[in-house]
C-alpha positions in Angstrom: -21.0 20.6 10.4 -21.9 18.1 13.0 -18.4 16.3 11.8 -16.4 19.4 12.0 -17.8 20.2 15.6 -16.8 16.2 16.2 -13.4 17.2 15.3 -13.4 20.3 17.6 -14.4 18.4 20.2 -11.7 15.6 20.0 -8.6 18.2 19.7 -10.1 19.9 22.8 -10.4 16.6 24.4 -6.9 15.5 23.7 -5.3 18.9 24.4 -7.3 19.0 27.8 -5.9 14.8 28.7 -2.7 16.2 27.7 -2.7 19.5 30.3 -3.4 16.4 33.4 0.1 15.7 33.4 2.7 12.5 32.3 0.2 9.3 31.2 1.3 6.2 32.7 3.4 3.6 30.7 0.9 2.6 27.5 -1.4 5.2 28.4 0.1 7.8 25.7 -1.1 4.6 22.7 -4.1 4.0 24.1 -5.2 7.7 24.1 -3.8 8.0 20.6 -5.3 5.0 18.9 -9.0 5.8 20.4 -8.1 9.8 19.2 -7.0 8.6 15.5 -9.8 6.2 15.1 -12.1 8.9 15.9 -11.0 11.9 14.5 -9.9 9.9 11.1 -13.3 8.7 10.6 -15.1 11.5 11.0 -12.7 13.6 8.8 -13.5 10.9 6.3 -16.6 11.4 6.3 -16.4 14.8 5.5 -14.1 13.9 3.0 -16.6 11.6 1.7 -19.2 14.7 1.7 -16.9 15.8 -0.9 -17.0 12.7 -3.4 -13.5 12.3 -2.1 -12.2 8.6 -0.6 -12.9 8.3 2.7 -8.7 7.0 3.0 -7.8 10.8 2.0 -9.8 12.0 4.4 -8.1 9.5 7.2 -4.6 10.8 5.9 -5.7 14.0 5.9 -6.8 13.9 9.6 -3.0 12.4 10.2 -1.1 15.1 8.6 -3.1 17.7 10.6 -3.2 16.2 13.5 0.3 14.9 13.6 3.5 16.1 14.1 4.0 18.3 11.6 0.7 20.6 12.0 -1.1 20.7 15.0 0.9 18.2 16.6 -1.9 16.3 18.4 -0.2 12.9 17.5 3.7 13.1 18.9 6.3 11.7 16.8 6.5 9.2 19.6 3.1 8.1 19.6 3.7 7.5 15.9 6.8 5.0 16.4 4.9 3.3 19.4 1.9 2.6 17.4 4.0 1.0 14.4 2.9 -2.7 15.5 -0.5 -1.3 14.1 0.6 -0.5 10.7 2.0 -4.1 10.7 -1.0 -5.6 11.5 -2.8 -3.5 9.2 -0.5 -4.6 6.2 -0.7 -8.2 7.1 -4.3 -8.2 6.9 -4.5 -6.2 3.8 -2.1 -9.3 2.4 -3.9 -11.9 3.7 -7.6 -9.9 2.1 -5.5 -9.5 -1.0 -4.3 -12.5 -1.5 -7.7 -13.9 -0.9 -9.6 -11.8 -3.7 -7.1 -13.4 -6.4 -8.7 -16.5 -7.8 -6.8 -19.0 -10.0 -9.6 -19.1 -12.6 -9.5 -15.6 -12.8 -6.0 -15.5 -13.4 -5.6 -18.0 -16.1 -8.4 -15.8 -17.5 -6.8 -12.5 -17.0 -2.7 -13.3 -16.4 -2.1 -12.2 -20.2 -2.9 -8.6 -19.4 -2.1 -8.2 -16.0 1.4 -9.8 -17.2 1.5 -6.7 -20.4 0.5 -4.6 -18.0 3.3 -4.9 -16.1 5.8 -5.3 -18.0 5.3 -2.3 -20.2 4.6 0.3 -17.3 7.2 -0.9 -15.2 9.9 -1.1 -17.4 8.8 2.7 -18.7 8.4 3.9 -15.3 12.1 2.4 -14.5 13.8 4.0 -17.4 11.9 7.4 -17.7 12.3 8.1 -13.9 16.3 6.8 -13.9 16.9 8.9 -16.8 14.8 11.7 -15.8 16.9 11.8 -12.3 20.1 11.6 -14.6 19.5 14.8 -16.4 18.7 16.4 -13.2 21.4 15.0 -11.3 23.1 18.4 -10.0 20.0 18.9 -8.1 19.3 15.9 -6.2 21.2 15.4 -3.3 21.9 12.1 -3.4 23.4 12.4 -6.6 25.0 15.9 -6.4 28.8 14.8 -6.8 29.1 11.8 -7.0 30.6 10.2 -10.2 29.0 8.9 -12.9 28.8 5.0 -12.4 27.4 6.0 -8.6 25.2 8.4 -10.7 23.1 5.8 -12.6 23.5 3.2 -10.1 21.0 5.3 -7.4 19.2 6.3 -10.4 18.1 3.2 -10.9 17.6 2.6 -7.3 15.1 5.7 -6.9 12.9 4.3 -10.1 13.1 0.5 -8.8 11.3 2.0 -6.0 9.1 4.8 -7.5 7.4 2.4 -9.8 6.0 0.7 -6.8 2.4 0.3 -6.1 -0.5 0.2 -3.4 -2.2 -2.9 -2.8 -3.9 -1.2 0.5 -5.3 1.8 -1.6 -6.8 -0.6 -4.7 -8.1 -2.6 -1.7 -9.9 0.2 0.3 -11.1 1.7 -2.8 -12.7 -1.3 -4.2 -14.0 -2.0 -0.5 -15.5 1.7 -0.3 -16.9 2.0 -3.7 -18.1 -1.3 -3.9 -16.7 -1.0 -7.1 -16.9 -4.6 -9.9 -15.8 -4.7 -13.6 -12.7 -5.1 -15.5 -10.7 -1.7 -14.3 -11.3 -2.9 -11.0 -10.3 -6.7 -11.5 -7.6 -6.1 -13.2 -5.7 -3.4 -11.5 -6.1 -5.2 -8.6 -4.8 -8.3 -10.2 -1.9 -5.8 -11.2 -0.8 -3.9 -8.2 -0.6 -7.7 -6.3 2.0 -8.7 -8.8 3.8 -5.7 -9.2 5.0 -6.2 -5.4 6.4 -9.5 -6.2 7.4 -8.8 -9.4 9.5 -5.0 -7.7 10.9 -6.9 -4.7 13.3 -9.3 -7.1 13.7 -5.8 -9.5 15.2 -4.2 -6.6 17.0 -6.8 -5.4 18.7 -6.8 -8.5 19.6 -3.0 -9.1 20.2 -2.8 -5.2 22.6 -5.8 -6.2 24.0 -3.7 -8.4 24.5 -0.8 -6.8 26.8 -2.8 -4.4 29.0 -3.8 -7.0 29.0 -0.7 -8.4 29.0 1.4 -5.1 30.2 -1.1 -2.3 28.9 0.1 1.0 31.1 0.6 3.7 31.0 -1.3 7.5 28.8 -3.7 8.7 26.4 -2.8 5.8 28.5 -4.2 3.3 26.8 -8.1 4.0 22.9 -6.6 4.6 22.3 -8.4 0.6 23.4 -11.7 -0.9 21.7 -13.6 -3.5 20.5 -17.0 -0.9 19.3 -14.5 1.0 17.1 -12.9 -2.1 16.2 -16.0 -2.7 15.2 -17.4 0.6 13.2 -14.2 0.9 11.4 -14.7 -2.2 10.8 -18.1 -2.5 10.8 -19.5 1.5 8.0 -16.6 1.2 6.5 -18.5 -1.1 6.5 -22.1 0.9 6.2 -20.6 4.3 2.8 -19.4 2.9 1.9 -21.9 1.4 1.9 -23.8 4.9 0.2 -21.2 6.5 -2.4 -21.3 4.3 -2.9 -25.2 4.3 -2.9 -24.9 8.2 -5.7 -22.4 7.9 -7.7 -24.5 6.0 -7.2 -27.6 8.0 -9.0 -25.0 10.7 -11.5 -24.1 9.0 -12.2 -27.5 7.7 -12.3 -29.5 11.4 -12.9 -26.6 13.7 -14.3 -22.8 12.0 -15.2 -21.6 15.4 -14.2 -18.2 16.9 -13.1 -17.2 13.8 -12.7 -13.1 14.5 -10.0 -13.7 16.9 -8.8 -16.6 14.7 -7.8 -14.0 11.7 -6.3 -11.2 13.9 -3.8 -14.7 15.6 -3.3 -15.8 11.5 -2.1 -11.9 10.4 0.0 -11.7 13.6 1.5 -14.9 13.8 2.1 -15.3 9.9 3.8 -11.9 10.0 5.8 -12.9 12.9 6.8 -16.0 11.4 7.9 -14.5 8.2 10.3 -12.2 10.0 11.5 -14.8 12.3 12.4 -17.0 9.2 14.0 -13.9 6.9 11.1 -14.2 4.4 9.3 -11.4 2.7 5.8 -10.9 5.4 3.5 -9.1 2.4 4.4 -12.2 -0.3 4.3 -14.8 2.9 0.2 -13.4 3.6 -0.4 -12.8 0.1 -0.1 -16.4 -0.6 -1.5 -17.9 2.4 -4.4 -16.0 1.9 -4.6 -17.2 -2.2 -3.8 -20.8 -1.0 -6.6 -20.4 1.6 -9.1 -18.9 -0.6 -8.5 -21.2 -3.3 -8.5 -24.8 -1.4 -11.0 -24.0 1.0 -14.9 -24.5 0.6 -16.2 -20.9 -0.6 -18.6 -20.8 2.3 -15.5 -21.6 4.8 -13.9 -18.9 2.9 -16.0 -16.3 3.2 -16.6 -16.7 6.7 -12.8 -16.2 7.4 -12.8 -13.1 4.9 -15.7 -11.5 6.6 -14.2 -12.4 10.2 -11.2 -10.4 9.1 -12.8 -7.7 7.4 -14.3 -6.6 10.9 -11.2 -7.4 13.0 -9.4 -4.9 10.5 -11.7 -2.1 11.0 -10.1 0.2 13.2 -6.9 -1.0 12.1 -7.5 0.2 9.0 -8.6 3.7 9.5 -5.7 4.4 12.0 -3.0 2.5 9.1 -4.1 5.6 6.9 -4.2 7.9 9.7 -0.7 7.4 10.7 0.4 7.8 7.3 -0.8 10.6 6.8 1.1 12.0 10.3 4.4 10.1 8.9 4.1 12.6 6.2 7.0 15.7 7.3 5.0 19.0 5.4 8.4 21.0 5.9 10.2 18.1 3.7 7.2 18.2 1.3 7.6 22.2 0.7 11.0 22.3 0.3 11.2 19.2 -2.2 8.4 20.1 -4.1 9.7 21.8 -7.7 11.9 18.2 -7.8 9.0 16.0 -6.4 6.0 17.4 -8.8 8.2 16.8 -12.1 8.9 13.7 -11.1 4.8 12.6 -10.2 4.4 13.7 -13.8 7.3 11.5 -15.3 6.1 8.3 -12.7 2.3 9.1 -14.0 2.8 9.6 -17.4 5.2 6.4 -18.1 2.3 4.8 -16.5 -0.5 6.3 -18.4 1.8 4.9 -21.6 2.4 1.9 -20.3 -0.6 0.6 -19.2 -2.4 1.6 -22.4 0.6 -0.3 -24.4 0.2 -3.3 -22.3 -3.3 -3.5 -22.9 -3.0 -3.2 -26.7 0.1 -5.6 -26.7 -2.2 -8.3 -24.6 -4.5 -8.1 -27.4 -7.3 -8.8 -24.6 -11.2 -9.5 -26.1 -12.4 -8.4 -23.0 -15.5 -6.6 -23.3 -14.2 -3.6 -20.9 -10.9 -3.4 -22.8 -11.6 0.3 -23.7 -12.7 1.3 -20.3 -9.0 -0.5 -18.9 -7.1 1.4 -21.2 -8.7 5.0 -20.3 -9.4 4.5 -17.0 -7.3 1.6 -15.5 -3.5 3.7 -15.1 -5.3 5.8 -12.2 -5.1 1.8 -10.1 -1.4 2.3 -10.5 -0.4 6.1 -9.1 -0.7 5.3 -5.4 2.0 4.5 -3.1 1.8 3.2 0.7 3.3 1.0 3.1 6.1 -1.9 0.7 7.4 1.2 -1.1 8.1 3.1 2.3 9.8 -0.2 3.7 11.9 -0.6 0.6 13.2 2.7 1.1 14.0 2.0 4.3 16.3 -0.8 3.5 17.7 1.0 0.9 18.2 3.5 3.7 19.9 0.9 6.0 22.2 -0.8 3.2 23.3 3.3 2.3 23.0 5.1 5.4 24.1 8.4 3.7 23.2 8.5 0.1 20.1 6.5 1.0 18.9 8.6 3.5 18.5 11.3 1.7 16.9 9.4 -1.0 14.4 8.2 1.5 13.5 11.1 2.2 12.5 12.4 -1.6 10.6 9.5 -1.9 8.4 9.6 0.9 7.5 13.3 0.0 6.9 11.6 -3.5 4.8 9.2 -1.8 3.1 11.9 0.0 2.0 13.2 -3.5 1.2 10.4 -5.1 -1.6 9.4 -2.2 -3.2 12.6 -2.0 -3.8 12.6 -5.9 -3.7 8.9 -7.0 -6.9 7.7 -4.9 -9.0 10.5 -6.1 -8.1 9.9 -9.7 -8.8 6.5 -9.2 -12.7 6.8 -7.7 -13.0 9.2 -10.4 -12.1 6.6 -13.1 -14.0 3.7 -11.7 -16.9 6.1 -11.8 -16.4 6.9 -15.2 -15.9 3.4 -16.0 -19.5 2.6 -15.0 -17.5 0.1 -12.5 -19.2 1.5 -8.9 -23.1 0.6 -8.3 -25.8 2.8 -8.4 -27.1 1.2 -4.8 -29.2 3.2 -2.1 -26.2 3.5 0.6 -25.7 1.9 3.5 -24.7 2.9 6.9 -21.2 2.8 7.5 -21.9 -0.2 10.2 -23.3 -2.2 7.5 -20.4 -2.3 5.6 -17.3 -4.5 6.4 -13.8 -1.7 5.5 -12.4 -4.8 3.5 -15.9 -6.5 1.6 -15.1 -6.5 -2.0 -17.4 -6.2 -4.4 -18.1 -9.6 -5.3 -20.1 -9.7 -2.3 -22.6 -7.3 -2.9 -24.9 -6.1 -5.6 -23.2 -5.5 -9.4 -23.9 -3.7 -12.3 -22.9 -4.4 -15.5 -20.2 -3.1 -17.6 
């Protein structure tokens, strides 16, 4: 109760700012980024009252305090705080890239490899085909001849089979969660976006040939570009990350600051130089974690982990008020079949992959019950893929954006729930007295903290 009256108190507090007048230039973020980080945690919380993930309750306190509910959060406020959701995604890179160990992926690459490859090429063909049969009643494909047909078909599934690095992250950080479900489909869903960015670049590729687009967006893809943006990712990370080792090696001081400057700058630079910003962080962050002395390491993890607090609640927050209800309601007898398709190719393919990797790992049954419910979120790189699917096809892809983000809106009200719920199941999250919120760091993984066997 005390949270809900916390809530109460917030909406009257904005609505009562609001009745004032006009805020001065930057006045309008301000008031929004203190409101979301507020009202977001305490509706997750309450969220968390309910065994729920505290992330649903932050999306959650978005969609009904954004636009398309109780309107608290303008559209505008959204746009203008988009710098946010960059920083939060460059930090999430940099933390994710960190957590992946090359020990642990000689040990482990066979099945996260399977993995992948059996889920996302079932994912790919069951969603394509299932669009295909369908076609008279998507509107992107209502019409249009057949070779245009399976081009966007393909398109839609390159996308749909993306995953959420963000939601395995936050889980992991909220549950504390260890064990091989946990590992692995983290080791997964960092892959995957690599692995999605050059499958889309190929179909999108296609789709060109097939479909060519017309004006000015008939030269947004050629194939140096792709591969600039693929592999310049790749070196341009790699420096970053030597240079931030070189820093923590001579000077490791002011190091909370120090990580905010490395996500901002590395995501600037990656933009600046046409490079892909999430790869770029991912693997300055793995260079970093794996060159570096562990205790420098951990001091720079732990440094960002606090400076991505806020950021993170409000990253959540703001997807949840990106998400359009009146889209949602209208889509949804096409949007629910195709969650089913997308979740069940996965279910099958993950349990495929794992059989085919032929894995001795002692939680091998516990991955192939439990670990598909890593891979049905969907958050920030499958939203920006649309959009550049969007921008390349400003007609056709339009609308397809907009079927996939109320896709997207499904799949993150359902996917991090299933996915506590499994990690529970999996004997994965300790049985630890808890802590107060303050205690724990939003991004500390697990490996930090007490375990319990599997």
């Amino acid at each position: 109760m005390r949270r809900i009256f916390v809530l109460g108190m917030l909406f009257l507090g904005m609505r009562l700012t609001a009745a004032l007048g006009a805020p001065s230039y930057g006045a309008q973020e301000l008031l929004a980024f203190g409101f979301l980080i507020l009202a977001a945690y305490a509706a997750g919380e309450i969220a968390n009252g309910f065994r729920v993930p505290k992330l649903v309750g932050y999306m959650l306190a978005g969609v009904v305090f954004g636009p398309s509910v109780l309107g608290t959060v303008s559209d505008t406020a959204l746009t203008d705080l988009a710098p946010v959701s960059s920083l939060a995604i460059a930090l999430i890179a940099f933390l994710a890239g960190s957590e992946l160990r090359w020990k642990e992926l000689r040990e482990r690459g066979r099945a996260i490899l399977s993995i992948l490859a059996t889920e996302l090429s079932l994912t790919l063909v069951a969603v394509a085909v299932f669009l295909v049969v369908l076609r008279d009643h998507v509107e992107f494909l209502r019409g249009a001849p057949w070779p245009a047909v399976i081009a966007f078909s393909l398109v839609f599934a390159s996308i749909a089979a993306v995953h959420s690095p963000a939601v395995a992250m936050a889980l992991l950080t909220e549950t504390r969660a260890s064990g091989p479900v946990a590992r692995t489909s983290l080791g997964v869903v960092l892959v995957s976006d690599v692995v999605i960015v050059l499958m889309l670049t190929g179909v999108l590729a296609l789709a060109r040939f097939i479909v060519p687009p017309g004006g000015e967006n008939a030269a947004a893809l050629t194939v140096g570009a792709v591969a600039w943006e693929v592999g310049g990712a790749v070196l341009v990370g790699g420096a970053i990350g030597a240079l931030v080792t070189i820093y923590l090696r001579f000077v490791s001081r002011e190091l909370f600051l120090f990580s905010v400057m490395v996500a901002l700058a590395g995501s600037e630079i990656a933009q600046l130089l046409h490079v892909e910003p999430l790869l770029t962080l991912i693997v300055a962050g793995f260079v970093t974690e794996n060159v570096s002395s562990p205790e420098r390491g951990a001091a720079l993890r732990h440094a960002m982990e606090r400076a991505a607090a806020p950021v993170f609640v409000v990253f959540f927050a703001l997807a949840g008020g990106q998400i359009a209800l009146t889209d949602l309601m209208k889509m949804w007898p096409l949007v629910l079949p195709i969650a089913v398709v997308r979740g069940a190719s996965i279910w099958s393919g993950t349990r495929l992959g794992i059989w085919w990797s032929k894995t001795s790992d002692s939680g091998r049954e516990a991955m192939r019950r439990h670990m598909w419910t890593g891979l049905i979120p969907q958050a920030g790189v499958a939203i920006g893929l649309a959009a550049v699917v969007a921008q390349t096809y400003p007609h056709r892809g339009g609308q397809l954006r907009t079927l996939f983000l109320a896709l997207v809106a499904v799949n993150q009200a359902v996917g991090p729930v299933l996915f506590r719920r499994a990690l529970d199941r999996a004997g994965e999250i300790p049985d630890v007295s808890p802590l107060r919120a303050e205690d724990i760091p939003p991004f500390a993984f697990a490996r930090d903290r007490a375990r319990t066997p599997v």
